[in-house]
Backbone as JSON, one array per atom type, in Angstrom:
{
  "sequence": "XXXXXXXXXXXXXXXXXXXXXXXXXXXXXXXXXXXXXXXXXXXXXXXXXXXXXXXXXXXXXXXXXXXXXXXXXXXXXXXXXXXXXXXXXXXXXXXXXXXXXXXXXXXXXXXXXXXXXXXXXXXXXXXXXXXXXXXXXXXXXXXXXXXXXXXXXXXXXXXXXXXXXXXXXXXXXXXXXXXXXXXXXXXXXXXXXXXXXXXXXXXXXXXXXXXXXXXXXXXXXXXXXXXXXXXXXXXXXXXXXXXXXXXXXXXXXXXXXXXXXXXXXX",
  "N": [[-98.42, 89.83, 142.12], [-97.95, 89.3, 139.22], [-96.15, 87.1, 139.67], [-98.08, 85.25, 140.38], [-99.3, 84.71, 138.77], [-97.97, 83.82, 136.75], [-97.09, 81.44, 137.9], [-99.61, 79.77, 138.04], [-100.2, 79.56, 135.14], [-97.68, 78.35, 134.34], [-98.11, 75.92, 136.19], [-101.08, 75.04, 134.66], [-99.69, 74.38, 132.04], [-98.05, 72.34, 132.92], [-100.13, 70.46, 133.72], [-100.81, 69.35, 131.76], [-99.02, 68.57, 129.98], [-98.35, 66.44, 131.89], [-100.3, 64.68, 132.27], [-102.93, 65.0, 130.98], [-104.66, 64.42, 127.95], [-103.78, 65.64, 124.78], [-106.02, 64.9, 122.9], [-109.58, 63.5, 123.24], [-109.38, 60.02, 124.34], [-110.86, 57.3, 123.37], [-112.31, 54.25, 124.08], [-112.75, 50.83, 123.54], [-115.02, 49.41, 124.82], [-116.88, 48.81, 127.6], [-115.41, 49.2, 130.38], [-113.56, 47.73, 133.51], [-114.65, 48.1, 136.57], [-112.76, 49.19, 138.68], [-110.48, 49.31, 137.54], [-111.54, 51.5, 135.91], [-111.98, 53.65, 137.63], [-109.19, 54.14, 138.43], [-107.82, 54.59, 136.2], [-109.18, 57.07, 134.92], [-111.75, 58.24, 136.14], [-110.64, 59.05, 138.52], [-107.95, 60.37, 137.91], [-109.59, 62.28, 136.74], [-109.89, 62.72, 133.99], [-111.48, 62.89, 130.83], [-113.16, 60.22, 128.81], [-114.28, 58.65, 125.77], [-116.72, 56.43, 125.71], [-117.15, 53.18, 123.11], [-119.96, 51.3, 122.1], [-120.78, 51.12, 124.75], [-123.9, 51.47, 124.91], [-125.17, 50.18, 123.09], [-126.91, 48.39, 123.41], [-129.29, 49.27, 124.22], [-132.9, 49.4, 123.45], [-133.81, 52.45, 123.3], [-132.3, 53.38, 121.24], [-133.31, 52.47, 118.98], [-135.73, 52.69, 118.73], [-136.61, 55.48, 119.55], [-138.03, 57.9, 117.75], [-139.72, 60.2, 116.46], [-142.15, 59.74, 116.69], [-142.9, 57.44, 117.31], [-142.57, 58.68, 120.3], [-144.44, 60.4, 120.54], [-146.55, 58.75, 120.64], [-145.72, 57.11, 122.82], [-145.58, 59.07, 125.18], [-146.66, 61.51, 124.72], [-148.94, 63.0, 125.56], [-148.12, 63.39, 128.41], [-147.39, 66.35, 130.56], [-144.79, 68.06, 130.77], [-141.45, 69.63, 132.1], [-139.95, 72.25, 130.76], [-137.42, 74.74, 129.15], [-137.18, 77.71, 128.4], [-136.09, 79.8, 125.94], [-135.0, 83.27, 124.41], [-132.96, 82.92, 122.68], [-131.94, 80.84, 122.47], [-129.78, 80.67, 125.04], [-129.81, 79.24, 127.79], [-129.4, 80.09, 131.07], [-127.67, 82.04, 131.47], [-124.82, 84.9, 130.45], [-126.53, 88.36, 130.89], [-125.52, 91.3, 130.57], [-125.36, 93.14, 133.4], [-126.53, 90.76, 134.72], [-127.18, 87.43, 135.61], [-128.94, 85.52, 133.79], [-131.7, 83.23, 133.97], [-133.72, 80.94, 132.41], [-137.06, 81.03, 131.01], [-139.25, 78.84, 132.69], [-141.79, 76.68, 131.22], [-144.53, 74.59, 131.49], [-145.63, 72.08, 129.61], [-146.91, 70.04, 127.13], [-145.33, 66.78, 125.95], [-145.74, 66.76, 122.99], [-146.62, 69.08, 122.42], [-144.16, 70.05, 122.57], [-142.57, 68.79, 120.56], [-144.01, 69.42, 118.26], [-143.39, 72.38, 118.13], [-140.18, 71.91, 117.8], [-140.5, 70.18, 115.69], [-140.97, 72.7, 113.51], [-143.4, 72.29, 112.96], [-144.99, 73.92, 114.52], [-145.17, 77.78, 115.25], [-143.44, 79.43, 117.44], [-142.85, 82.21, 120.12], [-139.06, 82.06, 120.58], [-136.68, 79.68, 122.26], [-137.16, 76.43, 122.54], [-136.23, 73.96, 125.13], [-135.57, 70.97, 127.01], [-134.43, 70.49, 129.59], [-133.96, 70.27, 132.32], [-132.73, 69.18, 135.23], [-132.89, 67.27, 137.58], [-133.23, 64.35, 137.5], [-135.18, 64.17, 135.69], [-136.09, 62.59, 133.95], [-136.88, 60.39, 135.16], [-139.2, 61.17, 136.88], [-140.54, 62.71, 135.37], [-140.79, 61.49, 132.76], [-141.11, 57.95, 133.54], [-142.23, 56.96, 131.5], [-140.27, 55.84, 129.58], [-138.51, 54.85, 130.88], [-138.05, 52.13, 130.54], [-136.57, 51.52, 128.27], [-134.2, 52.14, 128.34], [-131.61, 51.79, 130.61], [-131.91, 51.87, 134.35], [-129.18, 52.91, 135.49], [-125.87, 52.55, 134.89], [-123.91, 49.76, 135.42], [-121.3, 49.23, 135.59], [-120.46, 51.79, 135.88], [-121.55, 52.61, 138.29], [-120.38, 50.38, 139.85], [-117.95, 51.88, 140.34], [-117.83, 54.07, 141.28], [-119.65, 53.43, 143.6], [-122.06, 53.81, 144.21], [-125.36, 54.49, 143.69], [-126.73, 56.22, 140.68], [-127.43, 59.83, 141.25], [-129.02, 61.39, 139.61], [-131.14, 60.88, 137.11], [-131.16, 62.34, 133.76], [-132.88, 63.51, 131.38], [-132.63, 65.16, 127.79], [-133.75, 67.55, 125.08], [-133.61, 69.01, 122.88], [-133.1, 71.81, 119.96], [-130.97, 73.21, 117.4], [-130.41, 75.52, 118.17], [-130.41, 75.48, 120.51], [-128.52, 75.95, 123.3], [-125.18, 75.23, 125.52], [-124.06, 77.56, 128.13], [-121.06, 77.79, 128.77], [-119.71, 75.93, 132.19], [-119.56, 74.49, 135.38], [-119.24, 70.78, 136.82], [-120.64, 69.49, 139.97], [-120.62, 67.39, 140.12], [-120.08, 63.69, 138.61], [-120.58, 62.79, 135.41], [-122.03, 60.86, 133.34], [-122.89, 60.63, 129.32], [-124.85, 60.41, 126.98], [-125.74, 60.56, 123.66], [-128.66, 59.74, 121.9], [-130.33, 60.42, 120.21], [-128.9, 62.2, 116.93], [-126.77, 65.2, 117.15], [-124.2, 66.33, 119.98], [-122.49, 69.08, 120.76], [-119.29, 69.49, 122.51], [-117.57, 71.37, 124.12], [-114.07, 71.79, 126.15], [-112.36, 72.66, 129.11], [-109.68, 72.42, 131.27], [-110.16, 71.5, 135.09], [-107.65, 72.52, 136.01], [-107.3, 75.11, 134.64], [-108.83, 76.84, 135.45], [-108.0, 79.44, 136.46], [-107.91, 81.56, 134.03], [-110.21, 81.68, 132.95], [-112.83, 83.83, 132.23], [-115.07, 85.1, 135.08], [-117.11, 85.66, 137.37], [-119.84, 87.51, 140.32], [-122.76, 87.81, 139.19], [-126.27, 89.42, 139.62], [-129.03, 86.94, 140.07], [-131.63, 86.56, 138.0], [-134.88, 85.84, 136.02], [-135.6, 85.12, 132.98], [-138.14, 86.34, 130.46], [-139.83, 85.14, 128.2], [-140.64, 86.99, 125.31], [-142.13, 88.73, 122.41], [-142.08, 91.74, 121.95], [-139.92, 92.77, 123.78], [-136.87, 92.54, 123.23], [-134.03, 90.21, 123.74], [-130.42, 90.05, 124.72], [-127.85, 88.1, 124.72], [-124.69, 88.17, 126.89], [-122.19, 87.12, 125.52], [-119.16, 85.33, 126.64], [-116.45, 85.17, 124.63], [-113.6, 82.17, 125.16], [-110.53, 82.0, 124.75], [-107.98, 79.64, 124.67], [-105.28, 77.87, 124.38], [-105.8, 74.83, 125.78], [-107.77, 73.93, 125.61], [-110.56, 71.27, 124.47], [-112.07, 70.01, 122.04], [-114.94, 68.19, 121.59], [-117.09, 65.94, 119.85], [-120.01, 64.22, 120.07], [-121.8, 61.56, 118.98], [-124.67, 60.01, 117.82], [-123.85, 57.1, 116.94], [-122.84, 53.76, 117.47], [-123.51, 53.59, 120.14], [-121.96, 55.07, 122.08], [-120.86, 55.98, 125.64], [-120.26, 59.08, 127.0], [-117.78, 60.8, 129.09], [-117.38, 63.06, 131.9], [-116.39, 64.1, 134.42], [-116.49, 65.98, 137.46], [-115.74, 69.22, 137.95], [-114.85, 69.85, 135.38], [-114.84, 72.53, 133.13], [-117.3, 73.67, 130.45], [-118.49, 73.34, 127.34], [-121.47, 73.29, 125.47], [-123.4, 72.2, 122.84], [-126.02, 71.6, 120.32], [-126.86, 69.65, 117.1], [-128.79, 68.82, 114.85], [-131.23, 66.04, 113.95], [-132.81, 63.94, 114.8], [-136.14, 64.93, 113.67], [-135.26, 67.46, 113.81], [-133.72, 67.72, 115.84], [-131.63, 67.36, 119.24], [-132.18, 64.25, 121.32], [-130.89, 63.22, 123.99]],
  "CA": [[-99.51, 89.24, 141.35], [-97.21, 88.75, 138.12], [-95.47, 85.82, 139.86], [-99.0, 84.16, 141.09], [-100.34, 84.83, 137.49], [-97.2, 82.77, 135.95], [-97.1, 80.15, 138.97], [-100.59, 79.37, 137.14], [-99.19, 79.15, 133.8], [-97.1, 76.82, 134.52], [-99.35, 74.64, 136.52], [-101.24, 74.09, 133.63], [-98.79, 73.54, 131.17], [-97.36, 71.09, 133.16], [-100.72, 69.34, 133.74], [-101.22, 69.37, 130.39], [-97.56, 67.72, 129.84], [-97.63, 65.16, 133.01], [-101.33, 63.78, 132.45], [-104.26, 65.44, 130.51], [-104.73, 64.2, 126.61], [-104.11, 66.51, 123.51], [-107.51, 64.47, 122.13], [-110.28, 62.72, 124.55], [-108.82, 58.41, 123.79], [-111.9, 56.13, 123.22], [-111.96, 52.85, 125.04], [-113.68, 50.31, 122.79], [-116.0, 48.51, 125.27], [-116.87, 49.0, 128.42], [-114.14, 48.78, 131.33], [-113.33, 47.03, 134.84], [-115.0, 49.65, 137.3], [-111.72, 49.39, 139.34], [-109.21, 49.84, 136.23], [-112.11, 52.97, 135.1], [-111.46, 54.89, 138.71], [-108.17, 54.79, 138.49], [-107.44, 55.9, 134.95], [-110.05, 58.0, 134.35], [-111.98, 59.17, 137.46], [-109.14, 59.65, 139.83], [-107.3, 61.46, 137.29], [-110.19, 63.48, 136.27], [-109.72, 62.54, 132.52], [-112.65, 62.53, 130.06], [-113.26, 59.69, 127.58], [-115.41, 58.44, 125.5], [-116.82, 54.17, 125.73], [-117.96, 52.74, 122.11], [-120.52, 50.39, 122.54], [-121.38, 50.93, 125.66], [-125.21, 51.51, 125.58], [-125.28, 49.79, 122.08], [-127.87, 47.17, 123.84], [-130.67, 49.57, 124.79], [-133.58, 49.58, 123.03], [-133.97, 53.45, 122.76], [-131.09, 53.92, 120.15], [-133.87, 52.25, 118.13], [-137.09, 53.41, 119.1], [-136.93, 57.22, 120.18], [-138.36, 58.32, 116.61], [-140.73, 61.34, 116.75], [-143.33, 58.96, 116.09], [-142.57, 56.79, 118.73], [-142.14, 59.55, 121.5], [-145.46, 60.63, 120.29], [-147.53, 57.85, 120.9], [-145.19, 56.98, 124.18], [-145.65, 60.21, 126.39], [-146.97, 62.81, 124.17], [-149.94, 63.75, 126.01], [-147.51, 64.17, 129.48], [-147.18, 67.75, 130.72], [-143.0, 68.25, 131.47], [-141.29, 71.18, 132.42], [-139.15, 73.05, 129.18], [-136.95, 75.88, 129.72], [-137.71, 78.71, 127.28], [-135.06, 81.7, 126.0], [-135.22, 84.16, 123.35], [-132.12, 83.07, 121.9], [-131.25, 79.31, 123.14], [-128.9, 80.86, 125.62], [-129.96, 79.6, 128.99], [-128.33, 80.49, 131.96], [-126.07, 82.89, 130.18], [-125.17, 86.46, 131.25], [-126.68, 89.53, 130.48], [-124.85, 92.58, 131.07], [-125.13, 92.66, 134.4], [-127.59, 89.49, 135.18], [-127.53, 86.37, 135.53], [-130.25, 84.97, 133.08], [-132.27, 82.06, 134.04], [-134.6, 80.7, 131.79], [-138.42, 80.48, 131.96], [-139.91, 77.52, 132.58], [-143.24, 76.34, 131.19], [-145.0, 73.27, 131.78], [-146.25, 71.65, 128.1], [-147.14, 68.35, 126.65], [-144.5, 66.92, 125.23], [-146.04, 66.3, 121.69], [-146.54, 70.36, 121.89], [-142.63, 70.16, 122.65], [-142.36, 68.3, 119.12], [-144.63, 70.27, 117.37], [-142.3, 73.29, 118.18], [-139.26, 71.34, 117.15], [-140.16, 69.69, 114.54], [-141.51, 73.43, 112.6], [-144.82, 72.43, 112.59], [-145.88, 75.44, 115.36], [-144.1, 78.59, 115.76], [-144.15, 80.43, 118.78], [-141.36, 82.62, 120.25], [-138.37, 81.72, 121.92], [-136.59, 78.46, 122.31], [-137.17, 75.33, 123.67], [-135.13, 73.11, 125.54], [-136.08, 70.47, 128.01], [-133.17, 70.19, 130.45], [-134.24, 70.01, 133.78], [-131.57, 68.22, 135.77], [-133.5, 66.83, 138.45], [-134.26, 63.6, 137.2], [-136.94, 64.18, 134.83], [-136.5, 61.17, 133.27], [-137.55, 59.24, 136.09], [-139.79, 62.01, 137.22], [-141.72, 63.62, 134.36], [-140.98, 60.45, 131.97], [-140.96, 57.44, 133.61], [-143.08, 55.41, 130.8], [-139.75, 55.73, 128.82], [-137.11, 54.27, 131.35], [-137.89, 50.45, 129.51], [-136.15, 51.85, 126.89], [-132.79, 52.69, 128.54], [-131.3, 51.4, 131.79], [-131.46, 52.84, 135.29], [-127.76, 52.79, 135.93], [-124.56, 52.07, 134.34], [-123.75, 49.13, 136.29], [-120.12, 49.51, 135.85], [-120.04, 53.07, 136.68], [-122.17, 52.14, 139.72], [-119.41, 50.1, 141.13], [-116.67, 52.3, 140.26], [-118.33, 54.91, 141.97], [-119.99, 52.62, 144.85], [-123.15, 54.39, 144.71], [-126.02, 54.49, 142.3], [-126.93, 57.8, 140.29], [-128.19, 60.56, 142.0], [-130.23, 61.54, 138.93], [-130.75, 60.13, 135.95], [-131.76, 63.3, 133.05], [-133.5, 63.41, 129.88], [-132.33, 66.01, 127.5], [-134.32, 66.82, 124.13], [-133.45, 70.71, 122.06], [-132.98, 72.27, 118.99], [-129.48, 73.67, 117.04], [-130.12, 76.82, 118.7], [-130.34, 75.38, 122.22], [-126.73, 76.4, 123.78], [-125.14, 75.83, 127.17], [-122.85, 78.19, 128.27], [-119.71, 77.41, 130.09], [-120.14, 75.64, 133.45], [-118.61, 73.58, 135.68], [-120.1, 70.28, 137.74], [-119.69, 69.29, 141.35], [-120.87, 65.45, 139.77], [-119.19, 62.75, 138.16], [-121.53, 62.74, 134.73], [-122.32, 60.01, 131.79], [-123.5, 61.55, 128.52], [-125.02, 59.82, 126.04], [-126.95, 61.17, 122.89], [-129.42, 59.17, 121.28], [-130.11, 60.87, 118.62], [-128.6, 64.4, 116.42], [-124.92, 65.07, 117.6], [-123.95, 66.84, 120.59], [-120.55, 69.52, 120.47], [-118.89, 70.08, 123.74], [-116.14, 72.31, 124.18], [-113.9, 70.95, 127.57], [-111.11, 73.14, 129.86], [-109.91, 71.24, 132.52], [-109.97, 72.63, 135.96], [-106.33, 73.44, 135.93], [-107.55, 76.42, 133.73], [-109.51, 77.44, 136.15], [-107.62, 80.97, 136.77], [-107.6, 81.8, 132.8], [-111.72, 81.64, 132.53], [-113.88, 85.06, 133.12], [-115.88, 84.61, 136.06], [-117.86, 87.0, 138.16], [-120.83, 87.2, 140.52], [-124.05, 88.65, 138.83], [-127.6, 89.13, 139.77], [-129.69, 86.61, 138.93], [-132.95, 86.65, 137.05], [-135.51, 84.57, 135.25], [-136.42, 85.71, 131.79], [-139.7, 86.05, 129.92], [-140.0, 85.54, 126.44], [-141.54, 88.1, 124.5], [-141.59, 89.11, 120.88], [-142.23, 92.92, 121.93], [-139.16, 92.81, 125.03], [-135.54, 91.25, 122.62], [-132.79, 89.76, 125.04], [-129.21, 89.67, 124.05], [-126.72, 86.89, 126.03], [-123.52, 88.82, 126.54], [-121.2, 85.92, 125.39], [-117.61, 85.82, 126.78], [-115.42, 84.39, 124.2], [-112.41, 81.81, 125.85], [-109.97, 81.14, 123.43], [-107.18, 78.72, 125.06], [-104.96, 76.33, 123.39], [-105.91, 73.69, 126.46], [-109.38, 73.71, 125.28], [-110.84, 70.35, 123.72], [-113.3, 69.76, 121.03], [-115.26, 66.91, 120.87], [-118.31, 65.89, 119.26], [-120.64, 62.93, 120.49], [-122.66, 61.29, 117.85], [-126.01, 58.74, 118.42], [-123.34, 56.13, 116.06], [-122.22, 53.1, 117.98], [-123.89, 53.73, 121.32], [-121.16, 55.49, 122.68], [-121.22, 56.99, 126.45], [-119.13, 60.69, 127.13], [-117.04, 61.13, 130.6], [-117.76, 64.61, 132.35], [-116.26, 64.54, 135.43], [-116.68, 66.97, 138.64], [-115.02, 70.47, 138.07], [-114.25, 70.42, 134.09], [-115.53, 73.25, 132.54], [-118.19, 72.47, 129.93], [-120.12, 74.05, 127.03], [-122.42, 72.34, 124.93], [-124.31, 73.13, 121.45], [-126.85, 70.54, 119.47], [-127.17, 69.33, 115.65], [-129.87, 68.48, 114.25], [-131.51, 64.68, 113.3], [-134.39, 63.55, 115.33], [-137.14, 65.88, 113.95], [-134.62, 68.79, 114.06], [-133.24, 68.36, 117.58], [-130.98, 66.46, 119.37], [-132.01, 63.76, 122.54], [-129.7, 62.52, 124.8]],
  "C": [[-99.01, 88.61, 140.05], [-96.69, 87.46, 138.3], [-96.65, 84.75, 139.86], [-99.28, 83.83, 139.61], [-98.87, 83.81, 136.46], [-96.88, 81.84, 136.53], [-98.11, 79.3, 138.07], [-100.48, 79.1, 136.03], [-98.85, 78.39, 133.95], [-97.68, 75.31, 135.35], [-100.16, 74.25, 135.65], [-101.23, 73.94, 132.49], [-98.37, 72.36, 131.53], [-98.65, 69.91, 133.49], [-100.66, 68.59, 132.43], [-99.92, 68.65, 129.74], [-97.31, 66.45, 130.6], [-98.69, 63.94, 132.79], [-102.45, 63.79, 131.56], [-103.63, 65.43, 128.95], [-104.83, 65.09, 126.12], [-105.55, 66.33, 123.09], [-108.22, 63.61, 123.69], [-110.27, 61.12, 123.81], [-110.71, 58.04, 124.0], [-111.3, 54.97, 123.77], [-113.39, 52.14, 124.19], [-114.59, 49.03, 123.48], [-116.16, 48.65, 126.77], [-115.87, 48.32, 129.8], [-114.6, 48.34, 132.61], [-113.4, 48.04, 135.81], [-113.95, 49.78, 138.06], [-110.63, 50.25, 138.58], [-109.97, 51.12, 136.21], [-111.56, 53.85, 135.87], [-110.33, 55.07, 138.69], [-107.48, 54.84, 137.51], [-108.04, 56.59, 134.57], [-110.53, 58.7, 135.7], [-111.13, 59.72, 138.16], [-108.45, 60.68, 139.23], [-108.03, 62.6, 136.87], [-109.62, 63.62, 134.86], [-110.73, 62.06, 131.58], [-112.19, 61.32, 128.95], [-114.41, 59.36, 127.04], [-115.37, 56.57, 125.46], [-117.44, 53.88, 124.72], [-118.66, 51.84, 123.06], [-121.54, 50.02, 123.77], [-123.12, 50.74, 126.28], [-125.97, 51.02, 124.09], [-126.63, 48.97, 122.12], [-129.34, 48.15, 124.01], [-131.25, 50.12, 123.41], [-133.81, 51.11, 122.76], [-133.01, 54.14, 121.42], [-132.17, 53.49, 118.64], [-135.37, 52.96, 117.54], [-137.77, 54.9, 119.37], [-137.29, 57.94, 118.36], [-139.25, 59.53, 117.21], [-142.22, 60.79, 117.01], [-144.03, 57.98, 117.52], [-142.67, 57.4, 120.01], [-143.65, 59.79, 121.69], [-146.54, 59.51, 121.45], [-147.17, 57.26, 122.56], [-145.93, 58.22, 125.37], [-146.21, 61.35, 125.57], [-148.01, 63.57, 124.99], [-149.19, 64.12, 127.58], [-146.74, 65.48, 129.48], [-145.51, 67.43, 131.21], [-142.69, 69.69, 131.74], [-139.93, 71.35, 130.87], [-138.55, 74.49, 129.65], [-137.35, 76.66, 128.03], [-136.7, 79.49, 127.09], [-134.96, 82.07, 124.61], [-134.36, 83.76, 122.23], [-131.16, 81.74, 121.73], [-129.98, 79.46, 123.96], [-129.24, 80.71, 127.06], [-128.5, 79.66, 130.42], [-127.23, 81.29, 131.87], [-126.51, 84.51, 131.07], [-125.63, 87.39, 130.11], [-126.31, 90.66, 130.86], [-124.77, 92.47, 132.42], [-125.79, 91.3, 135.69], [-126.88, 88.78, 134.45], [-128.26, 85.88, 134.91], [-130.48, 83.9, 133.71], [-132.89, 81.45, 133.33], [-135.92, 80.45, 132.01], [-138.62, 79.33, 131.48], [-141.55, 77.19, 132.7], [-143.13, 75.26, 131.09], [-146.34, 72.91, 129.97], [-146.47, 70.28, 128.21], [-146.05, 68.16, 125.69], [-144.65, 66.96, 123.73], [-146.41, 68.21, 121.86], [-145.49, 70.9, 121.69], [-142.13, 70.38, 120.82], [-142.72, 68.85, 118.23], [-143.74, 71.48, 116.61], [-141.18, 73.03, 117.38], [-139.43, 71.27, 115.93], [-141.1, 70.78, 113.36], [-143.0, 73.45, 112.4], [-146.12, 73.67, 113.62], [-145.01, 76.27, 115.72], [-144.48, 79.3, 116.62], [-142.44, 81.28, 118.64], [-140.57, 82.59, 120.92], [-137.53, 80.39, 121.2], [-137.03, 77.51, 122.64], [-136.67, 74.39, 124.14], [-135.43, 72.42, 127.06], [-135.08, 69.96, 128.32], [-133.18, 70.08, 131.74], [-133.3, 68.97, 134.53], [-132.04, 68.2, 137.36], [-134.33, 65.18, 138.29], [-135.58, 63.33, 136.94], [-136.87, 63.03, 133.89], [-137.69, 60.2, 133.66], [-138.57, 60.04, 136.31], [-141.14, 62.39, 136.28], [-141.69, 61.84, 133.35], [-140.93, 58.83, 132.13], [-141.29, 55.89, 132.49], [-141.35, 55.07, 129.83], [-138.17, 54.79, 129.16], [-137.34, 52.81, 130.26], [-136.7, 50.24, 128.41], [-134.45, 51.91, 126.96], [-132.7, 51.88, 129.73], [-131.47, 52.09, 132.94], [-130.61, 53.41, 135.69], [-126.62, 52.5, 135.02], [-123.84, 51.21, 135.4], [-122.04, 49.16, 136.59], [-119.51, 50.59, 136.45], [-120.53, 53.17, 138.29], [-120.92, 51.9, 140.87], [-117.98, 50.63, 141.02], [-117.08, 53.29, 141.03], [-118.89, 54.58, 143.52], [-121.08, 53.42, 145.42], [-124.07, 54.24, 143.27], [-126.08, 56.23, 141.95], [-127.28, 58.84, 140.87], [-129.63, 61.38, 141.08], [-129.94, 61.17, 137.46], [-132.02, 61.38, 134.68], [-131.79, 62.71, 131.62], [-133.75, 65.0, 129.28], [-133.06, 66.6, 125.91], [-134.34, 69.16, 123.42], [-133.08, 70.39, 120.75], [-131.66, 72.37, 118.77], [-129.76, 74.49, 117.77], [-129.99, 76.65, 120.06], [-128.58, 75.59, 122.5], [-127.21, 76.2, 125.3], [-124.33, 76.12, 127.23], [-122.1, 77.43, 128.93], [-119.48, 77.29, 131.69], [-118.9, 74.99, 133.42], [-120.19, 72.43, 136.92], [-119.7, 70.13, 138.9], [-119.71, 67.42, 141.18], [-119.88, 65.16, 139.08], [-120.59, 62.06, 137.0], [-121.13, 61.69, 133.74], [-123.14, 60.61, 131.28], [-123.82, 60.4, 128.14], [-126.09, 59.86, 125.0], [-127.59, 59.72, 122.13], [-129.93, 59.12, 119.88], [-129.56, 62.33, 118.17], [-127.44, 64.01, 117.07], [-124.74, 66.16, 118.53], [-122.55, 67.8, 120.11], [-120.58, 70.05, 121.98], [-117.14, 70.7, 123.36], [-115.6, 72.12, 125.83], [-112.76, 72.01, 127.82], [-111.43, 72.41, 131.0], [-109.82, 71.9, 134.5], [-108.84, 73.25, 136.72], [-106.55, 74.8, 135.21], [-108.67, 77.12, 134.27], [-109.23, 79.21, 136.54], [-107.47, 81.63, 135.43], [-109.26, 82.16, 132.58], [-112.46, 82.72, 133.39], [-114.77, 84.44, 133.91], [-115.95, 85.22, 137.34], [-119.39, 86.83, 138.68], [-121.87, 87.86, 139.35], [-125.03, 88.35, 139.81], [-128.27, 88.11, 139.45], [-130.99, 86.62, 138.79], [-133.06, 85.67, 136.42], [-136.04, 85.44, 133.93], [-137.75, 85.56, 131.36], [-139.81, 86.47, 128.89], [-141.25, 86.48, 126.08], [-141.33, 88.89, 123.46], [-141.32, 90.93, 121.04], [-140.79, 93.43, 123.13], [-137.72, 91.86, 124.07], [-134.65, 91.67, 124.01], [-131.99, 90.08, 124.05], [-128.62, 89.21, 125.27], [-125.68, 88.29, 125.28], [-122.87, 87.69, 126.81], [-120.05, 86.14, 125.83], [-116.9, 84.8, 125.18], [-114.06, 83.87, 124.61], [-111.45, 81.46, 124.74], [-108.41, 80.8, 124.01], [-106.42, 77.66, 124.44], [-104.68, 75.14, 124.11], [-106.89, 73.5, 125.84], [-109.44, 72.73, 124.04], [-112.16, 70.41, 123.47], [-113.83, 68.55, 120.88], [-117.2, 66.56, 120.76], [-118.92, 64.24, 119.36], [-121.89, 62.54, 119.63], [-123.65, 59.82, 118.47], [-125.13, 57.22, 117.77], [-122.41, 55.29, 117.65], [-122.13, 53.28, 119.68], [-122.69, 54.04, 122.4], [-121.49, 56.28, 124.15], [-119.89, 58.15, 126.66], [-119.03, 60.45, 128.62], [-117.13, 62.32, 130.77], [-117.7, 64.58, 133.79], [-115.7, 65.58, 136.39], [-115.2, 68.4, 138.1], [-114.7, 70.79, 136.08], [-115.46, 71.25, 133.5], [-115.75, 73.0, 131.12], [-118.9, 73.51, 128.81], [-119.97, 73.36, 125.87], [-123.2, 73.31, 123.49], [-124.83, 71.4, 120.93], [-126.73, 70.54, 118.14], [-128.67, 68.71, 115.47], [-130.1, 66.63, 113.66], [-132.5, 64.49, 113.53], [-135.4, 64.6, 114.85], [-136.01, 67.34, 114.16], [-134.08, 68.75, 115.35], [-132.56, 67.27, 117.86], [-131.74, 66.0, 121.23], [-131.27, 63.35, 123.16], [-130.04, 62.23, 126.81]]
}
């Protein structure tokens, strides 16, 4: 087991020496979907694209004000957790988060201090709730990334709308997709291992469960802490309509800043 466990080691050191960036490079305009797949996709190498979504109208428009008067009175679905830790373990569970169905302008309310209830809230649904729950708002943004389209040779499979607090957290995942980020407003922080570091990262079945907030019932997430010196930091800001690379298998966790009304969209 000593040998397998330093076979691994050295696999990824040496990725980490033959191919995979100290920092995630910027590419200052959007690329030739041929050239993208095969320096970036193929290799499974995150970057980030200035500019890229510089053109759409929501970088301007998504105000609180604006959102309001757009969709406020549509019911969406919102995940809820005691502590903005969804999907996170608890001792020996799985957490899930509950999910209630609100208006989004009761969303905002929440957010933006003006109603306290208890819990978090964090509308993340990754099922194309954009298109789904918000369609009045596509105008605003594109359906597609036409370049990623044909580097990929398929269109999206879902296209999400993301909209929390600082306290919203996502733990440490991994995808089986090939994702574009891109915040809108407030500043995203992701923390990235690549899936060469796949045998270094705790990871165990649990139970899982759906929580239910309640001021009289406290949760606690049992956090793992990873601390790796592959592991990249990078922070995606609403400045210069930048989109984020997040492709299939890199492990992933996420935290919000504050701007819009206290919360960050993306």
């Amino acid at each position: 087991m000593e040998s397998v466990k330093k076979r691994l080691t050295e696999f990824s050191l040496e990725a980490h020496d033959l191919y995979l960036n100290q920092s995630v490079p910027y590419l200052e305009e959007p690329p030739d979907p041929l050239q993208f797949y095969r320096d970036w996709i193929g290799p499974n190498k995150p970057c980030i694209i200035r500019n890229a979504i510089s053109h759409w109208p929501a970088l301007s428009r998504w105000t609180p004000e604006y959102l309001r008067e757009k969709v406020g009175s549509k019911v969406i679905s919102v995940a809820v957790t005691p502590n903005g830790y969804a999907d996170a373990v608890s001792g020996d569970r799985f957490v899930m988060p509950e999910e209630r169905r609100m208006s989004f302008s009761s969303v905002l309310d929440v957010i933006e201090g003006k109603v306290q209830v208890s819990g978090v809230l964090y509308v993340q649904k990754q099922c194309s709730n954009l298109l789904d729950e918000l369609p009045e708002l596509t105008d605003d943004v594109e359906p597609h990334v036409s370049w990623m389209s044909a580097a990929l040779g398929k269109l999206p499979d879902a296209v999400n709308f993301w909209l929390g607090e600082a306290s919203a957290v996502t733990s440490m995942h991994k995808d089986h997709y090939e994702n574009l980020f891109c915040v809108i407003s407030g500043e995203k922080n992701f923390i990235l291992l690549p899936p060469t570091d796949r045998p270094f990262i705790p990871y165990v079945t649990r139970v899982t469960c759906v929580c239910q907030v309640s001021i009289s019932r406290p949760f606690t997430a049992n956090v793992t802490t990873v601390s790796l010196r592959s592991s990249t930091r990078v922070t995606l800001r609403r400045s210069r309509g930048s989109l984020w690379t997040l492709w299939t298998l890199t492990w992933t966790g996420t935290r919000s800043t504050r701007e819009l009304g206290h919360c960050t969209v993306a």
